[in-house]
C-alpha positions in Angstrom: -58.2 74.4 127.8 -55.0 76.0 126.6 -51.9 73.7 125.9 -49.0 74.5 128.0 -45.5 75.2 126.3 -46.2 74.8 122.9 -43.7 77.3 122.3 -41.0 75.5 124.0 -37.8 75.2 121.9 -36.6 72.2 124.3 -35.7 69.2 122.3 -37.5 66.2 123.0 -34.4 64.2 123.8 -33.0 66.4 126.9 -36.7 67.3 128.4 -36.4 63.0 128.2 -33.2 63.3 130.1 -34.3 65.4 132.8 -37.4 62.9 133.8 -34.6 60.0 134.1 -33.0 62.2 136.7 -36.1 62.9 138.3 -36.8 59.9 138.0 -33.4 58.5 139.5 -33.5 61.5 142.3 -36.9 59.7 143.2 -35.7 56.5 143.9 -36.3 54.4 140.4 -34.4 51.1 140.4 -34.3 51.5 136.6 -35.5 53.9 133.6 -35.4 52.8 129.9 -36.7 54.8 127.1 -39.3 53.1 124.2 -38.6 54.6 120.6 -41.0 54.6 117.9 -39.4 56.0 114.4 -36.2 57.0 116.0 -38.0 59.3 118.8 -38.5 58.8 122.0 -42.1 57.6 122.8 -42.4 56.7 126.0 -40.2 56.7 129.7 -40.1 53.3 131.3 -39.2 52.9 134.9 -39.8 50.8 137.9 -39.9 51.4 141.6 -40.0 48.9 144.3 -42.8 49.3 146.9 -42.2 46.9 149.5 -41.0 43.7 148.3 -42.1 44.4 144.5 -40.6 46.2 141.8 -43.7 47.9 139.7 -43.4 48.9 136.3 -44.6 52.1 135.2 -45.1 53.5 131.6 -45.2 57.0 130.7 -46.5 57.6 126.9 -45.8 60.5 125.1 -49.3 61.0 123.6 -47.7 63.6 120.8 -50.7 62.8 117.9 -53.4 63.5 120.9 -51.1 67.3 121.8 -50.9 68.4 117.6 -54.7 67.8 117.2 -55.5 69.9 120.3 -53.0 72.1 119.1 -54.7 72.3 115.6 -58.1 73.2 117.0 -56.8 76.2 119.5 -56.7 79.1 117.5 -54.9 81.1 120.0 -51.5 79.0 118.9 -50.3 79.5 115.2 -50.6 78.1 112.5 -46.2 77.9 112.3 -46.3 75.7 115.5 -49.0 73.0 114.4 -46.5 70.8 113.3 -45.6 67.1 114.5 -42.0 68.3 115.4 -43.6 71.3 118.0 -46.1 68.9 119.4 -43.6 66.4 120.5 -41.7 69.1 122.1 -44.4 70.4 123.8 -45.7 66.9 125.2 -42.8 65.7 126.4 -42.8 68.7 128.3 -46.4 68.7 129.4 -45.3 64.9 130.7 -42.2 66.1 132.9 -44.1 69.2 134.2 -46.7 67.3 135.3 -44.9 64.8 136.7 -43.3 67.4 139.1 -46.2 68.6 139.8 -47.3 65.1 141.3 -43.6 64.8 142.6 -43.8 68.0 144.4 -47.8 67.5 145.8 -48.2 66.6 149.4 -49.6 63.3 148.5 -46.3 62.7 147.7 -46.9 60.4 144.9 -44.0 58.0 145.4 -44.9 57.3 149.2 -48.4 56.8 148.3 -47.1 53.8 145.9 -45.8 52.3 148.6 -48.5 52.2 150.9 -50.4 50.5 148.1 -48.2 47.1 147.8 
């Protein structure tokens, strides 16, 4: 499967920005941000369904998006780097979460229905 965006130029840090406001648009009570090494690794956030706040986590799996990087040939060799995959997966992350945010399951409402 071809990765999506590895040619973004986004920095890490704003495509992180713009899944807080999604995430704040979508009715989180609160978003924090997990660093590893001084870069983001992970979004935070929790949303209450019914009487219960949940916690959800949302890793940034950047060492998982460089080695499928490294084995599509169709991507070159100048964007195989750990800088380029971390851009790309934090943009894989927020694409796909509106994808789910935008689906008529409506991802949000079905969390609700489960507590």
């Amino acid at each position: 499967m071809a990765i999506l965006n590895y040619t973004t130029k986004i920095l890490s840090d704003k495509t992180v920005g713009e899944i807080q406001s999604l995430l704040g648009k979508k009715g989180a009570k609160s978003v924090s941000i997990d660093y590893t090494d001084f870069r983001p690794s992970a979004v935070l956030f929790v949303l209450t369904v019914g009487a219960n706040n949940i916690q959800f986590r949302l890793p940034c799996n950047t060492a998982g998006v460089l080695k499928a990087m490294q084995n599509d040939r169709k991507i070159p060799g100048s964007s195989k780097n750990f800088d380029q995959a971390e851009r790309t997966a934090w943009r894989i992350i927020k694409d796909s979460f509106v994808l789910v945010c935008l689906s008529k399951s409506r991802f949000f409402e079905l969390i609700r229905h489960i507590a």
